[in-house]
N, C-alpha and C positions, 0 to 999 in steps of 0.2 A: 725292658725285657732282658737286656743285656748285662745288667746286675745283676737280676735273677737267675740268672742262668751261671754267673760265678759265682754266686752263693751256695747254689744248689751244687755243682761240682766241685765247691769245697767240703760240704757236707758230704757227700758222697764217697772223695776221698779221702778222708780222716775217717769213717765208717769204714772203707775198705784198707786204711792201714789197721785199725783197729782188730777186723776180724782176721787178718793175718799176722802179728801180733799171738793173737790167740792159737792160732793153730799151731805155730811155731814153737811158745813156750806152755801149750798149755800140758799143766802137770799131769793130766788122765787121758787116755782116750777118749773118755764119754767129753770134754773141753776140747779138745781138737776138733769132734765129731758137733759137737754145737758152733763152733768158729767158722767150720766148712760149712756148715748151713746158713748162718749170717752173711757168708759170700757167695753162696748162689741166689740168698733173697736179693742181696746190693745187686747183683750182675741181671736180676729181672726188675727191679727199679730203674738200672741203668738203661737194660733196654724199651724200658714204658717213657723212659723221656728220652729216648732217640724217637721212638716212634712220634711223640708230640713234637720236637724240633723239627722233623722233615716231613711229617704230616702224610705219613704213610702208616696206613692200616694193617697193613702185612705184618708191622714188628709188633703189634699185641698178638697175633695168633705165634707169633714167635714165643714171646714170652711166654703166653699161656702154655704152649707146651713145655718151655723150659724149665718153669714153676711147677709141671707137674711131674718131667721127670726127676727133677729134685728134692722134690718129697717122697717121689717111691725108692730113690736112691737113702733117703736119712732114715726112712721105715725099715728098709734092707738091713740099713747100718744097724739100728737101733736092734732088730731081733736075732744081729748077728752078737753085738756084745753083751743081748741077754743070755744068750746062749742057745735060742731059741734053735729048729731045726729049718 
């Protein structure tokens, strides 16, 4: 289990240098705005296996909230740079 668990937080982290990375050089707003959303899904991944290492339920209901306010935050995003109202 203990090699799985540095694999996984190697992938993880190379995913989370990845989408920062992105948001730092990305040439448009609408690439920034997709990099920031590649780091709130990593950081609800990160917390769905906290919650499997410490075997506590509470951090799915975590996540689930945080996955949902991070989609109505990139929906925000998105109909602000359509231009929408």
């Amino acid at each position: 289990m203990s090699n799985l668990l540095i694999i996984v937080f190697s992938l993880i982290s190379l995913a989370t240098i990845l989408a920062v990375v992105r948001i730092i050089i990305g040439p448009t707003v609408p690439d920034r705005a997709v990099g920031l959303d590649a780091a709130t899904t990593i950081t609800t991944a990160m917390i769905v296996l906290f919650s499997q290492i410490f075997h506590r339920a509470i951090f799915l209901d975590v996540a689930l909230v945080y996955a949902v306010l991070a989609f109505l935050g990139v929906i925000a995003l998105a109909r602000y740079l359509e231009g929408g109202v």
